[in-house]
N, C-alpha and C positions, 0 to 999 in steps of 0.2 A: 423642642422649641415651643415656647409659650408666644399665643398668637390672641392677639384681643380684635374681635369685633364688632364694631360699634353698628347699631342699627341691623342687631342680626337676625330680630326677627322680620325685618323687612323681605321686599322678594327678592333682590340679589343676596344680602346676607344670609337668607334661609340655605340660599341651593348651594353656596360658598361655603359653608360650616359643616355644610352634608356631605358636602365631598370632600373638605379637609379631612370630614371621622373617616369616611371609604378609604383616604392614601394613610390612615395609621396615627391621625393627628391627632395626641390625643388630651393636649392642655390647651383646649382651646376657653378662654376667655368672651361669653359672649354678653356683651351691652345692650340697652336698647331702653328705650322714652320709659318706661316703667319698671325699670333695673335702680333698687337702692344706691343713690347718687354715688355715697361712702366708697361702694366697691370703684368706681371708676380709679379713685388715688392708689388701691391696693393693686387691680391691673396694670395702671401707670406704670409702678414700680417695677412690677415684672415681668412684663411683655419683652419678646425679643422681636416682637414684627407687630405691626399696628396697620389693622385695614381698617379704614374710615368711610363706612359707607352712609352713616346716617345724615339724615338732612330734611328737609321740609321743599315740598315741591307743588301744594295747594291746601295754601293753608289760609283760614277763615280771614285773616286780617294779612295785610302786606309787611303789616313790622315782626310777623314771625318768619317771612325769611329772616330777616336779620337777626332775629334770636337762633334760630334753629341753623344757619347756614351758616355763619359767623360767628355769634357768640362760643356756642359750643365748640367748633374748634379752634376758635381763642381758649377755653377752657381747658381746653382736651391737649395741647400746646405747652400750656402754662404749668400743668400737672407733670408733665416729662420731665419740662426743665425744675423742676421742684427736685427732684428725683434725680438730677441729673443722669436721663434714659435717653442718651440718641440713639436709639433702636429705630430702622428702618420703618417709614410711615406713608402709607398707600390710602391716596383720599379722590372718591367719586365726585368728579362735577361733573360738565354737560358742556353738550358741544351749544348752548344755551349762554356760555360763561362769551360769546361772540356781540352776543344780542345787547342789546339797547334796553331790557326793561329788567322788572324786578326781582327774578329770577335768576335773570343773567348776571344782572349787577352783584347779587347776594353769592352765587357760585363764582364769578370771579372773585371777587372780594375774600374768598374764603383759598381762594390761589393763592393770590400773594400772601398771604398770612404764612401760609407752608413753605413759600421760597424763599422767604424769608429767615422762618424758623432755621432750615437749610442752610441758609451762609452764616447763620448766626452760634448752629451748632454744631456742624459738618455732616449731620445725620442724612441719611439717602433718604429722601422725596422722592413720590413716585403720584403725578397726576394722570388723570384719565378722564379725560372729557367723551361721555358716552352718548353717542344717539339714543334712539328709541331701542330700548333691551327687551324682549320677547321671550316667552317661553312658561315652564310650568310654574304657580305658584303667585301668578302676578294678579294684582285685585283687578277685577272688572270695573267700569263704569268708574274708574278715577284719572286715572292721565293715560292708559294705555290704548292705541287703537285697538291693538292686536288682539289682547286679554277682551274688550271689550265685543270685536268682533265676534270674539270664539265663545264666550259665553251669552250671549245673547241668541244667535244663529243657532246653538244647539237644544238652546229651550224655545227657538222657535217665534223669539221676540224681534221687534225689527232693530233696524239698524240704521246709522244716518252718514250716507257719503256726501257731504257738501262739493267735493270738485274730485270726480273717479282719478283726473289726470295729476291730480297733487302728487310729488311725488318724495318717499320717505325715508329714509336710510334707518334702516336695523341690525340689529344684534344680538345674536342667539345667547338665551343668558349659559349655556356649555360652552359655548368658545369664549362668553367674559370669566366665569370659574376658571378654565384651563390658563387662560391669561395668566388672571391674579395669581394660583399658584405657580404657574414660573414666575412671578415676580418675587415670590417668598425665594425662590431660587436662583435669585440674580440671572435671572434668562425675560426680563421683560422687552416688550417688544416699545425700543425709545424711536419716538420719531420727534424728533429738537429736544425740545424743552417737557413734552408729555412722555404718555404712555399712549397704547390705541390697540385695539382686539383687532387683526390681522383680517378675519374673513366680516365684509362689511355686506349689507346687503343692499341695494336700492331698485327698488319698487314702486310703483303707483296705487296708490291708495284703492284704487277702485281693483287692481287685479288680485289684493290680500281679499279683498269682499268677496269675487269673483271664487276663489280657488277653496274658501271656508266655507262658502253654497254647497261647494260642489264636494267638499268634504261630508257634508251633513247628506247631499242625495247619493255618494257614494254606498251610504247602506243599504239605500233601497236595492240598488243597480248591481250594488256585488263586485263595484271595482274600487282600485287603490293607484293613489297619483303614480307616476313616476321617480322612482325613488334617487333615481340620476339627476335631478334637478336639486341640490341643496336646499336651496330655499323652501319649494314646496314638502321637503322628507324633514324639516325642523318645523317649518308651521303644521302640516298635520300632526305630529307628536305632540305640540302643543295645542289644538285643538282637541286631542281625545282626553288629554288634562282637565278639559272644563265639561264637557258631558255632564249632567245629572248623575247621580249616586246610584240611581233607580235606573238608569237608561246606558247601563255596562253591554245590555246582550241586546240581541235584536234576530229575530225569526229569521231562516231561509225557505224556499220556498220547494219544499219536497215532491219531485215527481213519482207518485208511488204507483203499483199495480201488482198482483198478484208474485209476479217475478223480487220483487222487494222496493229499491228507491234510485233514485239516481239526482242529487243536488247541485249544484252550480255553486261551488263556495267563496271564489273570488278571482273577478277578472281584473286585466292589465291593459294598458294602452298598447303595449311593446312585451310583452312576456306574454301572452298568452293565457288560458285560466285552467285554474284548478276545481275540482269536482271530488264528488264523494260518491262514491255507490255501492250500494249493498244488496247482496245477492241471496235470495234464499234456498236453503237445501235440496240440490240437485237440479238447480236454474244453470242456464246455459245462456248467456250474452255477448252480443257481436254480432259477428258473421257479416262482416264489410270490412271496405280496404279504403283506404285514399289514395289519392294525387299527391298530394303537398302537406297534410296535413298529416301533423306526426305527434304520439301520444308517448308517455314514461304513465305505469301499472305500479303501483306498490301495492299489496295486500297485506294490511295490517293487524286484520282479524282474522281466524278462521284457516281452511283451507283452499285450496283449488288447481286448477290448470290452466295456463295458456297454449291455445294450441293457434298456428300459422300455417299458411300455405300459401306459395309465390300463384296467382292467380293465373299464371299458365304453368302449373306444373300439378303431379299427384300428390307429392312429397308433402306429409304432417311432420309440423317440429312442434315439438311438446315441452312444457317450463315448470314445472311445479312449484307453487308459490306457498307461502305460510306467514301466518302472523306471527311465527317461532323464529324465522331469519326472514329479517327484513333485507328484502333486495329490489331493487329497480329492473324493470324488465319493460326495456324500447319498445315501442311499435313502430317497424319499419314501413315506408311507403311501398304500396305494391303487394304489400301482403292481406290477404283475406285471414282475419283472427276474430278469436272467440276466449271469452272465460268462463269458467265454469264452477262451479260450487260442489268442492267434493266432500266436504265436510256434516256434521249431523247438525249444524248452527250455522249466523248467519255469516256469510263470507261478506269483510269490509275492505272497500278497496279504493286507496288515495289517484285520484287521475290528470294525467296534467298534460296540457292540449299546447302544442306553437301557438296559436291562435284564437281569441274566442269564437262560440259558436254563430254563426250568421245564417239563420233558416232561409236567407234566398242565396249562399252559394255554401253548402252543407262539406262538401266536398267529401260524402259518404256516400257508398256505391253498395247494394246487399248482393252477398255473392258466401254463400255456405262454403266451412272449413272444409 
């Protein structure tokens, strides 16, 4: 299937195109404001699916809506029926096309043109009136709150909420890509006369502010949202998209002592946190038990032992671990354990707690194996 998109280097048509080549597409036709005009008539001709994302949405003068909004797909229209090509044709406007001013006027106005083209040719039209679309790849500081929030808050520049209570309806641009190709598949999701991206999000303006703070102080703190809330597991993803080039890593804070290290590598609201610790040759660590609080040991490097004992019995249970077979080995409650470094290097070992650690209710008791 040859598939033309127009405005492909914009930010939905970039992530659209990328995942057309990932499912195998591989004549894809891509258009876009500084694409030799000439080629548009040769796509025309043989396109079997037409996505029409391009358009103009701030632009210097108001009569470029109507060039950019209109004109061009009055052009882009006129070139099919040239060619007589009623190949299925899928065109972005805005749930803006509602509104009363120059925007809205210029994206309606570029509807009817399509429904038209439709009874006039029998070709399947396919409209999509999108809210605010979010995610990787989208420019800062031009129409997007989101993009705008996440790159400004990661370099540390302010940001400006005029009304926190405003509230916004978004769209992850992966669930608008998954759309449009089932649309290429005759599985679009019709409600009347449009098209619409199934999972919608709405939110107040001030809690996107709130949760990209608290993304950016997550590094310090060593925790990660909950990943069960959609919204917040799409806007982080898209917040690590805008980071600095130079600002990918970020230190942990190493407890070290002669015994070797023990780090803290990321806490949970609800899952509890994970640790790193490394043991040096012939170091012996532990020797406590809990109440409630229950540990999973992977040793990744090295070798060693875990050894247990029910804290009212005599009975040692012994585990031998190795960074050669990787195995998970529980720490039950009730039991007094210890690990140890049997190896001539350093023993590494993945650690992962129910819950993180709270220095005023530890819930670690020292009691030798």
């Amino acid at each position: 299937m040859k598939i033309l998109v127009t405005g492909a280097k914009g930010f939905i048509g970039k992530n659209l195109v990328a995942e057309l080549k990932n499912r195998g597409h591989s004549d894809i036709f891509e258009f876009d404001m500084d694409s030799n005009q000439l080629l548009l008539y040769e796509y025309c001709s043989e396109a079997d699916f037409i996505f029409h994302l391009a358009g103009v949405n701030r632009p210097k003068v108001e009569s470029e809506f109507i060039e950019g909004n209109i004109g061009f797909t009055s052009k882009l229209l006129e070139i099919l029926k040239k060619y007589d090509n009623p190949c299925p044709i899928m065109i972005s406007s805005s749930i803006q096309a509602e509104q009363d001013n120059p925007y809205g006027r210029s994206k309606k106005a570029g509807e009817e043109l399509l429904f038209k083209y439709g009874r006039e040719t029998g070709a399947r039209v396919l409209i999509y009136r999108f809210p605010n679309v979010f995610g990787k790849w989208c420019k800062p500081n031009y129409n997007s709150v989101v993009a705008t929030f996440c790159h400004n808050i990661a370099r540390g520049l302010p940001i400006s909420v005029n009304d926190p209570e405003a509230i916004i309806k978004l769209v992850y641009i992966d669930d608008v890509v998954e759309e449009l190709i089932n649309a290429v598949n005759n599985n679009e999701n019709s409600v009347g006369d449009f098209c619409a991206v199934q999972m919608v999000h709405t939110v107040k303006v001030g809690e996107i502010a709130d949760l990209i703070n608290s993304f950016k102080k997550s590094r310090d703190d060593n925790t990660i949202p909950k990943m069960d809330n959609m919204f917040a597991k799409k806007l982080y993803s898209t917040y690590l998209s805008y980071l600095p080039e130079d600002q990918f890593s970020y230190g942990l804070k190493m407890n070290t002592d002669n015994r070797g290290s023990f780090t803290e590598f990321i806490k949970t609201p609800d899952r509890g946190q994970i640790s790193v610790n490394i043991s040096k040759h012939g170091v012996t660590k532990g020797n406590h038990w809990h109440h409630t609080k229950n540990e999973k040991f992977l040793v990744v490097s090295g070798k060693g032992v875990i050894r247990f004992r029910k804290i009212d019995s005599r009975e040692i249970i012994e585990y031998f671990v190795s960074g050669e077979k990787l195995e998970v080995v529980d720490i039950p409650i009730g039991y007094t354990h210890n690990i140890e470094n049997l190896g001539d290097t350093d023993m590494v070992t993945i650690m992962w707690a129910n819950e993180c650690f709270d220095p005023m209710k530890p819930d670690t008791y020292y009691l030798e194996v």
